[in-house]
N, C-alpha and C positions, 0 to 999 in steps of 0.2 A: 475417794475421800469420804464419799458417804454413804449408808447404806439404805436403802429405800426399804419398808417393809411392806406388809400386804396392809390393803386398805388402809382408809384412812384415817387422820386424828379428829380430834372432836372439833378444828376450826376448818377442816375439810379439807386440810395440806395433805400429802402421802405422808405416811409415818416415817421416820427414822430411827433406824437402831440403833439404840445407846443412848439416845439425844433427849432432855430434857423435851416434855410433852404433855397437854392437858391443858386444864384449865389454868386460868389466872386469877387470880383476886381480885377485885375494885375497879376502878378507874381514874386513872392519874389524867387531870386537863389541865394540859399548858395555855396561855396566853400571851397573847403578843398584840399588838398594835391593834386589838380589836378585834383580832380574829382566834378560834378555838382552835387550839389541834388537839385532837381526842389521840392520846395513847393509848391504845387500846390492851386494857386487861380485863380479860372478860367476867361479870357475874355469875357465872355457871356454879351452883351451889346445889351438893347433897343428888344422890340417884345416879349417878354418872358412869361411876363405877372408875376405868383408867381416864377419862376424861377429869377429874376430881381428884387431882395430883400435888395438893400443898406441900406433900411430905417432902418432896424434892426442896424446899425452900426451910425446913426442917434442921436445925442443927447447925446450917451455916456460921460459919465466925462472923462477928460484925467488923466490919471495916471501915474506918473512919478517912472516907477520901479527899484528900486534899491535890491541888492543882500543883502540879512539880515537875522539873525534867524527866521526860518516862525513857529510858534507853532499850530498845525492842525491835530485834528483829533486823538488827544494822540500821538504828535509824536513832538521832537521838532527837527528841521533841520537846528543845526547849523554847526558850521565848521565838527564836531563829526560823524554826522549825514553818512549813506554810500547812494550809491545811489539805493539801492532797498525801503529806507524808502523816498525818494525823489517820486521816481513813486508812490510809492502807497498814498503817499499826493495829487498828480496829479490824478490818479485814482477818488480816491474819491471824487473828488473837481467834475470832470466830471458826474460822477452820480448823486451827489448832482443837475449839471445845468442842468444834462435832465428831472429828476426827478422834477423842478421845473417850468415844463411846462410854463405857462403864467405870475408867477411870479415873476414878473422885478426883486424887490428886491433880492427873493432867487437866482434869473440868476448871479446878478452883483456879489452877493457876493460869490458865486460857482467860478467865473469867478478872483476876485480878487486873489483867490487863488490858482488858475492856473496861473497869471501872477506873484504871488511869486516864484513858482517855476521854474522857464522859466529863464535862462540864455542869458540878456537883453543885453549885451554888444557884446558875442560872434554872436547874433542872427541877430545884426542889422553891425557887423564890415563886416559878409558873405552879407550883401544885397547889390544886384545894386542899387535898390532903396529908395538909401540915400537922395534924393529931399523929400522923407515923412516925416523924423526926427527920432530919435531914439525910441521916444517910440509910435509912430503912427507904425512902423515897427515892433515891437516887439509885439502892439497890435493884428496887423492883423494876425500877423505868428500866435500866440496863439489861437485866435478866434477861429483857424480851428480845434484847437486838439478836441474839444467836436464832433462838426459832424465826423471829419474819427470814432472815434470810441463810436459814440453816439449807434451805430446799434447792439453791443455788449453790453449795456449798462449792461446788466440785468445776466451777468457773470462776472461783476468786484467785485474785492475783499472786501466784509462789513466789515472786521478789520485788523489788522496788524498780528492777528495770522495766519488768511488764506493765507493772501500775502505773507507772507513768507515764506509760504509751498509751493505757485506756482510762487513767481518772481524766477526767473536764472538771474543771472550775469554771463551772457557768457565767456566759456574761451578763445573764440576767440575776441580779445577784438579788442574796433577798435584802440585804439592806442592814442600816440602822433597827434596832431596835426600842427604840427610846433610852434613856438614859445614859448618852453618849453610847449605845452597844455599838458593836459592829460583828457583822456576819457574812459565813460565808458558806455558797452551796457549791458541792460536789458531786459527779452524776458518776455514773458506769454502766455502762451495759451487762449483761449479766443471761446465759444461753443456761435454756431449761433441759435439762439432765435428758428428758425426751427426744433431743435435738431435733424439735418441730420450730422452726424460724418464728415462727406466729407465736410462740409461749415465750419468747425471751421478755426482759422485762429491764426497767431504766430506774438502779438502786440511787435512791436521793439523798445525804444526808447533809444535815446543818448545823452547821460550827458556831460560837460563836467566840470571841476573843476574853478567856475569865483569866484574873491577875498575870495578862499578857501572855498566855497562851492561846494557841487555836483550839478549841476544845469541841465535843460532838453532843449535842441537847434532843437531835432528833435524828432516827434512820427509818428508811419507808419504801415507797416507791414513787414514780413520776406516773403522775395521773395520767392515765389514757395512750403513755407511749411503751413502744415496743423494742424499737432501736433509736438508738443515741445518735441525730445528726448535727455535723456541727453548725450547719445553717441556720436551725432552728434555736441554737442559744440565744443569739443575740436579741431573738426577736418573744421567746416562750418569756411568760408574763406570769409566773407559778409564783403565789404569793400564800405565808404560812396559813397553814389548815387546808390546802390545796394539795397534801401527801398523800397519796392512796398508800394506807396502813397496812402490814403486812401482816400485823398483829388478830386475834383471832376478834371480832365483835358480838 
C-alpha cells in the first residue's frame, strides 16, 4: 500500500513515494485543562532543499469545514455514530492518500475526507495562531495526520469488521474538557512495515463531541508503548500533552 524510498525524510521517517514530505510551517499549540499539546509543524526554513516543501500546500482550494453527517466508506457518521467508527473513516481516508501517490485528485479527495472528520471549531478555538483564520488552521493541523502515520500505512484497517476487532476505546478516558466538552480516546496497534515486534507502535487519537458529533482534534502516538494490552487500559493515566507526536519537531 506504500512505498518506502531510499533514505530518509528531513523528520528522520523512511521516505515515501508519492507521499506528501518535508518540512512544515509554524507551530499550531492546543490547550486543554492546563496542559499543552504541541502539534507539531516544524520551523525548518530556507537551505533545505526537498526538505523545504510548501509548494505542496500551493494552490490548494480552500475549504470551509463544517461539522455534518460524513457518509464514507460504509459507514455514516452522524450524530449516532461512536467514535471508533469516526477513526476508522480517518484511517482509511489516510491510506487511500498515501495510496494515491502522485495523484492530485485521488490526494484531495482522500484528504477532503479527513478534513470531515476533524473537529474544526475545537481545533482552531486551541490555536495561538488565530491570525491564519479558522479553516487555513484546521487545514494545516489535518494536513499532518497522513505523514505521522503514513509510515504505518500498510497495517491500517481495510473494513470496519477488522477495525473493530482492533480499535479500543480506552477506559482511561481523557475526560471533560471544560466547557461542558466531552471526550474521547481511541488506541490501535499499528505493526512496522519492518516486521521487527519491538518497532510496532500504539496510534492515539482524540475525539471530541462538536455540534454532537464525535469528531478528531488530535492523532499521535501512545507514549512509551509498543503493543496495545487491554489490562493496562483501565489502569494507563495518559492525560493531554502526554502524545508522543509523530509529527516532525
Amino acid at each position: 500500500m506504500q512505498s518506502v524510498g531510499g533514505g530518509l525524510d528531513c523528520a528522520g521517517r523512511p521516505k515515501i513515494e508519492g507521499r506528501r514530505a518535508g518540512s512544515l510551517v509554524g507551530t499550531v499549540i492546543l490547550m486543554r485543562r492546563g496542559c499543552v499539546l504541541l502539534i507539531a509543524v516544524s520551523a525548518v526554513v530556507g537551505g533545505l532543499g526537498g526538505c523545504h516543501d510548501e509548494r505542496r500546500m500551493a494552490g490548494q482550494r480552500v475549504r470551509d469545514v463544517e461539522v455534518q453527517t460524513v457518509s464514507a466508506y460504509g459507514r455514516s457518521l452522524d450524530k449516532g455514530a461512536d467514535a471508533k467508527e469516526v477513526v476508522y473513516v480517518l484511517l482509511r481516508a489516510i491510506a487511500d492518500d498515501v495510496a494515491a501517490g502522485d495523484d492530485v485528485e485521488a490526494r484531495e479527495a482522500a484528504f477532503d475526507v479527513q478534513l470531515s472528520v476533524s473537529a474544526p471549531d475545537t481545533i482552531f478555538a486551541r490555536s495561538v495562531r488565530q491570525k491564519l483564520g479558522r479553516n487555513e488552521n484546521v487545514r494545516r493541523v489535518v494536513w499532518h495526520w497522513g505523514p505521522t502515520l503514513g509510515h504505518y500505512a500498510g497495517d491500517l484497517p481495510e473494513n470496519w469488521e477488522e477495525a473493530e476487532r482492533r480499535l479500543v476505546e480506552a477506559t482511561a478516558l481523557v475526560g471533560g474538557g471544560g466547557d461542558g466538552e466531552e471526550w474521547r480516546r481511541v488506541l490501535i496497534e499499528l505493526a512496522d512495515p519492518s516486521g521487527d515486534a519491538n518497532a510496532s507502535v500504539v496510534g492515539q487519537f482524540q475525539l471530541v463531541r462538536e455540534s454532537g458529533f464525535w469528531r478528531v482534534v488530535q492523532v499521535g502516538f501512545l507514549r512509551g508503548a509498543r503493543h496495545l494490552k487491554a489490562r493496562d487500559l483501565a489502569s494507563r493515566g495518559d492525560q493531554p500533552g502526554q502524545v508522543e507526536r509523530g509529527n516532525p519537531q
